[in-house]
Structure formats: structure tokens, C-alpha cells
C-alpha positions in Angstrom: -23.4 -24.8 -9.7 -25.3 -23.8 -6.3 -28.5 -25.2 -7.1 -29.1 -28.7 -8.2 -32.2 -29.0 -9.7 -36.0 -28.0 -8.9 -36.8 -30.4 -6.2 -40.5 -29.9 -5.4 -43.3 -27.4 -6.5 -46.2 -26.9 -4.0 -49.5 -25.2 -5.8 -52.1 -23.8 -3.4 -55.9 -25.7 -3.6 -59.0 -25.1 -2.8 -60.2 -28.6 -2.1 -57.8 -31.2 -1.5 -60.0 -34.7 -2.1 -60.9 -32.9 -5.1 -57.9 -32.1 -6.6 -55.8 -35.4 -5.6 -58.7 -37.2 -7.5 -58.4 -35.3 -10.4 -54.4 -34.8 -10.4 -54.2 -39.0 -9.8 -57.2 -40.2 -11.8 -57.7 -37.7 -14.4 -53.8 -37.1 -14.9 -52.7 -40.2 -13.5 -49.8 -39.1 -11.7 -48.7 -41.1 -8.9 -49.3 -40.2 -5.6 -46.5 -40.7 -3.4 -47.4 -39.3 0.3 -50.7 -37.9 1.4 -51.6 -36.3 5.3 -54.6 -34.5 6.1 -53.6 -30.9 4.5 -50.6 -32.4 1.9 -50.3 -34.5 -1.1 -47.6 -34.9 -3.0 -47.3 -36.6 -6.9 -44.1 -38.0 -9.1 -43.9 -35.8 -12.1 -41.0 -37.4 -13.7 -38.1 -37.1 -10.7 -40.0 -33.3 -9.8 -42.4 -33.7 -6.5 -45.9 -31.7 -7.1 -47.2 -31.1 -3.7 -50.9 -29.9 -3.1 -52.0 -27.9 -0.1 -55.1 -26.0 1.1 -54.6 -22.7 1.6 -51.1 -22.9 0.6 -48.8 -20.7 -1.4 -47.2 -21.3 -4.9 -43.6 -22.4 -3.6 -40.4 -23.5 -5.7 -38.3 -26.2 -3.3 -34.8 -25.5 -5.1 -32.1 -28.3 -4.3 -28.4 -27.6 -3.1 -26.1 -29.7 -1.6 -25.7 -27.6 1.9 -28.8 -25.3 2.8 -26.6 -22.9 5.2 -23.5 -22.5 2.5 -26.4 -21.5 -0.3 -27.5 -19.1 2.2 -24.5 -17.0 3.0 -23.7 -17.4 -0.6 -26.9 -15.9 -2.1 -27.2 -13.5 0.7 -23.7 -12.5 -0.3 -25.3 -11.6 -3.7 -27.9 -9.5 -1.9 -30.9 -12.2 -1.8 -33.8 -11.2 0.4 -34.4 -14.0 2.3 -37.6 -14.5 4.7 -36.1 -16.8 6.9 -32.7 -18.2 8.2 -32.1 -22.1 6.9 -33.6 -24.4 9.9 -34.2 -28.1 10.4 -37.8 -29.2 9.7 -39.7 -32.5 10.8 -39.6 -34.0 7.8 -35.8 -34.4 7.7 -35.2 -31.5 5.4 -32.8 -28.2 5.8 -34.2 -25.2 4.4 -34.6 -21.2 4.2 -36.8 -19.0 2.1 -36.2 -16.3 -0.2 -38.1 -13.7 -2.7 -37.1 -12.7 -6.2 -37.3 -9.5 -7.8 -40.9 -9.7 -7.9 -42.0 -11.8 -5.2 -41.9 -15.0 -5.8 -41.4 -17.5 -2.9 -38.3 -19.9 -3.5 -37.4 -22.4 -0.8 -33.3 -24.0 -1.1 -33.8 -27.1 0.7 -30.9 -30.1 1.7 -31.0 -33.3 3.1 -29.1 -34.9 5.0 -26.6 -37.9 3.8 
């Protein structure tokens, strides 16, 4: 199976202190890594990231970012941008379904 499991979910906020308060002490998740414009909570192995200004995003997990890539392209995925390192020590490249919706594969390295 190409993809793993649903990694990380990032929802889009209007007020960050706000909603961490309400997503760790109303819901009591736990609250795993905050910086100024990102918080991110344990939902049971899933990540649930907050972020200002910020677009619904599904983090998808695969064992190699660049072999998902050529694979799904293969299979005529639209994909908004090529797999690339980022700072957090992640792999990843985003891609659209059928209607729209933003998926991001993401690997790590091992």
C-alpha cells in the first residue's frame, strides 16, 4: 500500500491563543509543539495542527515522498508542487483531488 496512514491534519484558525485554549483545556488534547503561527495536538497517534490563516490540509504518510510522486503522477495526480526537503526534517509534495482538496504525502527520514 502507497500510503501509510493519515499523518497530520492542519485546520485553518482565526485566533490561535484562542483556539489552543479551547482545543487543550476544553477538549483536553495534548499539546505537543507550539511556535508563534503553529500548534500542533496528539489525537490518538493523528497530529491536529492549528494555524492562522491556514488551509485545511491532509499530511498523508508514505515510506518514500519521491517514489509516491512518480507513482501517483503516473496515475494522472495533479500535483502543486514537486516533493522537496523542509526545515522541519520532513519530505513532501502537494497534490489536489477531484474537487480540490489539498493533500500533502510527506516522509521522513530513517
Amino acid at each position: 500500500m502507497l500510503i501509510k496512514k493519515v499523518q497530520h491534519l492542519t485546520f485553518p484558525v482565526s485566533d490561535l491563543k484562542k483556539a489552543v485554549d479551547f482545543y487543550e483545556n476544553v477538549l483536553g488534547l495534548k499539546k505537543t509543539g507550539e511556535w508563534g503561527n503553529y500548534a500542533i495536538f496528539d489525537v490518538g497517534g493523528v497530529e491536529l495542527a492549528l494555524e492562522p490563516k491556514g488551509r485545511f490540509s491532509i499530511f498523508l504518510l508514505v515510506d518514500d515522498v519521491d517514489k509516491a510522486y512518480e507513482a501517483l503522477r503516473e496515475k494522472g495526480v495533479e500535483f502543486l508542487t514537486e516533493p522537496k526537503d523542509q526545515y522541519w526534517g520532513g519530505r513532501t509534495a502537494e497534490f489536489v483531488d477531484l474537487d480540490g482538496n489539498k493533500f500533502i504525502i510527506e516522509s521522513f527520514k530513517k
